[in-house]
C-alpha positions in Angstrom: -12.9 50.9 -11.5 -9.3 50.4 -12.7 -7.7 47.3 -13.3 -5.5 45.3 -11.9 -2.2 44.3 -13.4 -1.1 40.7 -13.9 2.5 40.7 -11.9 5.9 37.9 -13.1 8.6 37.2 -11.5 11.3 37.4 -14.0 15.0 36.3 -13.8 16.5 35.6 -17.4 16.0 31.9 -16.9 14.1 29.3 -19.2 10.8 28.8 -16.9 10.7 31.7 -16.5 10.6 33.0 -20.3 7.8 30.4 -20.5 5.9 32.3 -17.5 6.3 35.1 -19.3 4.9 33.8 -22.7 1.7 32.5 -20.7 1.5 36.2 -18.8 1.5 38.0 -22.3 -1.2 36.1 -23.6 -3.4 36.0 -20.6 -2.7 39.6 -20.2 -4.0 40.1 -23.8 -7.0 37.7 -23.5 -8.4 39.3 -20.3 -7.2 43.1 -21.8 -4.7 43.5 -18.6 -1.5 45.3 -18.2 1.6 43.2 -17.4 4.7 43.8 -14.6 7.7 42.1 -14.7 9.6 42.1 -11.4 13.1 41.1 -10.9 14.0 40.7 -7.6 17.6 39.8 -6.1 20.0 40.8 -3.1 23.2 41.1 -5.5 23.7 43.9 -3.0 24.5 41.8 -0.1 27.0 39.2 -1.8 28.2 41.8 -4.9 29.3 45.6 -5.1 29.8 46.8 -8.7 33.4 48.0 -8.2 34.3 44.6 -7.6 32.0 43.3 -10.9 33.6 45.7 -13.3 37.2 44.9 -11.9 36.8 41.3 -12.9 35.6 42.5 -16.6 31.6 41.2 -16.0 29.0 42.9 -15.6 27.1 44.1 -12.5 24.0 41.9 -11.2 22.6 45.4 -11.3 23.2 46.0 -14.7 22.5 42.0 -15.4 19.0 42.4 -14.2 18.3 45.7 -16.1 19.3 43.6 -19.7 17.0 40.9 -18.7 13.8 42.9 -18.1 14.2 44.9 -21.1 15.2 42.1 -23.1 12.1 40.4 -21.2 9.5 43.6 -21.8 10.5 43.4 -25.5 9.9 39.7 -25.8 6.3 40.8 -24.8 6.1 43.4 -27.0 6.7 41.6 -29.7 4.2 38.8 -28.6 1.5 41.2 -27.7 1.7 44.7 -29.0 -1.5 46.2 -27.6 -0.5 45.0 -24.0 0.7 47.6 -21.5 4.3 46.1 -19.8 6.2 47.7 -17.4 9.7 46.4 -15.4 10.9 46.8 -12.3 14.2 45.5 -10.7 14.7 45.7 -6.8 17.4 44.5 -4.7 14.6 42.3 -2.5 14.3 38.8 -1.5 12.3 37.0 -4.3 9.4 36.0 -2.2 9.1 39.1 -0.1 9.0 41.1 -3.6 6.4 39.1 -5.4 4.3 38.8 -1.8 4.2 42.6 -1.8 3.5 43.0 -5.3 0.8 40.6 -5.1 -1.2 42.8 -2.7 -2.2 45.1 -5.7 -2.4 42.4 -8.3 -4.9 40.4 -10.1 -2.7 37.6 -10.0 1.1 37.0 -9.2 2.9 34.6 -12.1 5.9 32.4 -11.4 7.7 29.9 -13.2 8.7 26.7 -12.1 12.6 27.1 -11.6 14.4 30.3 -11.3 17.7 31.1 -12.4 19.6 29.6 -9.4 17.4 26.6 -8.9 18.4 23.1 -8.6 17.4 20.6 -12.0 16.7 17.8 -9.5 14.0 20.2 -7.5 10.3 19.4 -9.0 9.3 23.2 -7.6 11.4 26.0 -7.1 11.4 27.6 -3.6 10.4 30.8 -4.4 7.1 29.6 -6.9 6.1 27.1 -3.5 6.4 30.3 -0.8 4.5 32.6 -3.0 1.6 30.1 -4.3 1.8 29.2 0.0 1.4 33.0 1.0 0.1 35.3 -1.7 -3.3 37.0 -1.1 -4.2 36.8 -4.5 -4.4 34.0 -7.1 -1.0 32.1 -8.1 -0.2 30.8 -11.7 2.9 28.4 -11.5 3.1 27.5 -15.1 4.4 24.1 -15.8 3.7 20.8 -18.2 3.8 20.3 -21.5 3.6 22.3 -24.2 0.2 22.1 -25.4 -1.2 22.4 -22.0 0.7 25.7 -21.3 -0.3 27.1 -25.2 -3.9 26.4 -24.7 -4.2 23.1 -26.9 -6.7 21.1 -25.3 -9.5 23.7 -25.0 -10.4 22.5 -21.2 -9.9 24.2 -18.1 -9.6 21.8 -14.7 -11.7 22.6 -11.5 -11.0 20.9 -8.8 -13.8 20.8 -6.5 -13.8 20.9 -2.5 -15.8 20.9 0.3 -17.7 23.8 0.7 -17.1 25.5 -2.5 -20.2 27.1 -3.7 -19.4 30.2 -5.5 -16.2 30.1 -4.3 -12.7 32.5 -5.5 -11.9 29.5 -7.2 -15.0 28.8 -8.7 -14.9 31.8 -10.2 -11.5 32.3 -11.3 -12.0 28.8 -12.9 -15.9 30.2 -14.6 -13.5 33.6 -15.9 -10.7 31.5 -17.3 -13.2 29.4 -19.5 -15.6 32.5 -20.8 -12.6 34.4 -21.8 -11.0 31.3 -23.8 -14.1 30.2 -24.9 -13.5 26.5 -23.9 -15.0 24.1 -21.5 -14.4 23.9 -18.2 -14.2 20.3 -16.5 -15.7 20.4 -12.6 -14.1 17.6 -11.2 -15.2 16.1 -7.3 -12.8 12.9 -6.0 -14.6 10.3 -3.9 -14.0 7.6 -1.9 -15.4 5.4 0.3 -15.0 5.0 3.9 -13.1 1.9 5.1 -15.5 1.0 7.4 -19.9 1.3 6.9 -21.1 4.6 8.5 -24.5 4.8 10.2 -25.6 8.4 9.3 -26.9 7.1 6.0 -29.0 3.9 5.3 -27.6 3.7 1.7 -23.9 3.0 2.9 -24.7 0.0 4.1 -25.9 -1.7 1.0 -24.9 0.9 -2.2 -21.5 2.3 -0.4 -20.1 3.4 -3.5 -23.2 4.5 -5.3 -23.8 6.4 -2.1 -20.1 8.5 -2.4 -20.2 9.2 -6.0 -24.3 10.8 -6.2 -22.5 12.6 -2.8 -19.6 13.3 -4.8 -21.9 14.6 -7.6 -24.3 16.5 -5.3 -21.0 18.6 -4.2 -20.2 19.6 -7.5 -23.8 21.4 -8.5 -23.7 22.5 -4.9 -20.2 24.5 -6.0 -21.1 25.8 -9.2 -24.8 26.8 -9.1 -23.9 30.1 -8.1 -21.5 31.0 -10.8 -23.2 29.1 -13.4 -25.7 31.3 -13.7 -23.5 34.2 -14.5 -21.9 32.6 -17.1 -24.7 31.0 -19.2 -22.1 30.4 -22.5 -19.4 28.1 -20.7 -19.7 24.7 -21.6 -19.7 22.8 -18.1 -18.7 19.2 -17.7 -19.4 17.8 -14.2 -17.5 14.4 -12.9 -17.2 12.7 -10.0 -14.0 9.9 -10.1 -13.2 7.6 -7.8 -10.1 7.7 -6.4 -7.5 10.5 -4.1 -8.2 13.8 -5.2 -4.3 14.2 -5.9 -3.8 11.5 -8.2 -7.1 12.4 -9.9 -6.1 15.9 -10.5 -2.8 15.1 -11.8 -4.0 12.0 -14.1 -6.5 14.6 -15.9 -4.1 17.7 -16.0 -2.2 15.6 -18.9 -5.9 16.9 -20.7 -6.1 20.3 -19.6 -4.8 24.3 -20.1 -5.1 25.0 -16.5 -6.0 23.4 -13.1 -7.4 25.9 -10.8 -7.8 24.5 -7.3 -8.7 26.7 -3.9 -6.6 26.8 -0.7 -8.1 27.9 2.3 -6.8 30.5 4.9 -6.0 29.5 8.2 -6.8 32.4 10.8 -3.7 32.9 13.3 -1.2 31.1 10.3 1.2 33.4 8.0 -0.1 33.2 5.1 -1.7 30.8 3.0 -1.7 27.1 3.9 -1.0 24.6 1.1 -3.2 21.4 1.8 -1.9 18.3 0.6 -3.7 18.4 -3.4 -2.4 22.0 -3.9 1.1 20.9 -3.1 0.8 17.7 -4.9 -0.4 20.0 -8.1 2.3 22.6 -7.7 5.1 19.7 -8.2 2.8 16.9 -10.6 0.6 18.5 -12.9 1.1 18.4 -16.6 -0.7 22.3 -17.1 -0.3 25.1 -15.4 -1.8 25.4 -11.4 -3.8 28.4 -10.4 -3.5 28.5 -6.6 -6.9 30.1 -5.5 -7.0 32.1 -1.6 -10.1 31.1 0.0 -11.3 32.4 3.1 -12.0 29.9 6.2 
């Protein structure tokens, strides 16, 4: 069965040279072939006459120099991985969406080119992670979480996860980095006692952290199995699942978190700890499409 290739979006800019750097090497850990897609509609606001008559170059010809330049930076990071280009005169989104449909995952930076300093997440890395049918990488935080220096990857753990895309993507990342991967359930209790349990009454929070807890080996049993060499770390934290996630990104190479489908919606739907992620974390966010 032939492989998939990883797919960036590529525009010359500094985020997303760094997207780039992490596609290389996750291209060359999991023995993939790289695309780099440059997508703009200099046609609609820019004709090359025009470009040439005020002594600059074309966007055209602008885009052709960055992916080259671009492939070669790969090249020279990663011989023995396959690259190819392509520059299209599409929408951003509607580019990366439709290259996404044949990819093992799409790969975006935070910013592009044209985006604002002030904007936590670029508009085009927030529609694609939203809509893609396969896994999203924004990459963002600090250096050693986007060079693989702490040796953990990040699960965040939801309802109804057992054996899920995410789970897996999450089980994949760790075997092929050889690191540990960090299954992580938020909890909290209810404001008010609940009746459907005789523990809440007098161990509440005992009660929601074994629950917590009982989520987690629920979620992983599956894939565990298949991957008998990953170290596995289980927790279950108190607190929002958004400000948990984010407070132990600062510790991690990747957070990979699921989003679930909604049947009769465009797309993916973000829920609120994806989204949260996508603008917070200190590592980069694998966006995971789960089916309802």
């Amino acid at each position: 069965m032939m492989k998939l290739p990883l797919v960036t979006g590529v525009d010359g800019s500094e985020s997303s040279l760094r997207a780039v750097d992490w596609a290389a090497d996750e291209a060359a850990l999991r023995r993939l072939s790289l695309r780099l897609v440059y997508a703009s509609r200099w046609e609609q606001y820019e004709g090359a006459a025009l470009a040439l008559t005020l002594g600059r170059p074309s966007e055209r010809a602008l885009a052709d120099r960055i992916v080259e330049t671009t492939a070669e930076r790969v090249r020279r990071r990663h011989p023995e991985v396959d690259v190819s280009a392509k520059v299209t005169p599409e929408d951003a989104v509607i580019a990366l969406l439709h290259e996404g449909r044949n990819a093992e995952a799409l790969i975006t930076g935070e910013r592009g080119r044209g985006g604002l300093t002030g904007l936590l997440l670029g508009s085009v890395s927030l529609a694609v992670a939203a809509r893609a049918p396969c896994p999203v990488i924004v990459v963002r935080g600090d250096r050693a979480g986007t060079e693989g220096g702490h040796g953990r990857i990040l699960l965040g753990v939801g309802e109804r996860e057992g054996g899920s895309a995410a789970v897996r993507f999450a089980f994949r990342e760790a075997g092929a980095r050889g690191c540990e991967l960090d299954a992580v359930r938020a909890w909290r209790c209810p404001p008010h006692d609940r009746a459907d349990h005789p523990r809440t009454v007098d161990e509440p929070h005992l009660y929601c952290k074994e629950r917590a807890a009982t989520l987690i080996d629920e979620a992983v049993a599956e894939t565990v199995r298949e991957h008998p060499t990953v170290r596995l770390h289980s927790a279950a934290v108190e607190g929002t699942a958004a400000k948990v996630l984010v407070r132990r990104s600062a510790a991690a190479d990747l957070i990979v978190v699921g989003a679930h489908r909604r049947r009769g919606h465009l797309g993916l739907q973000l829920g609120r700890v994806a989204h949260t992620l996508l603008h917070h974390a200190d590592c980069p966010v694998a966006v995971i499409p789960l089916e309802a």
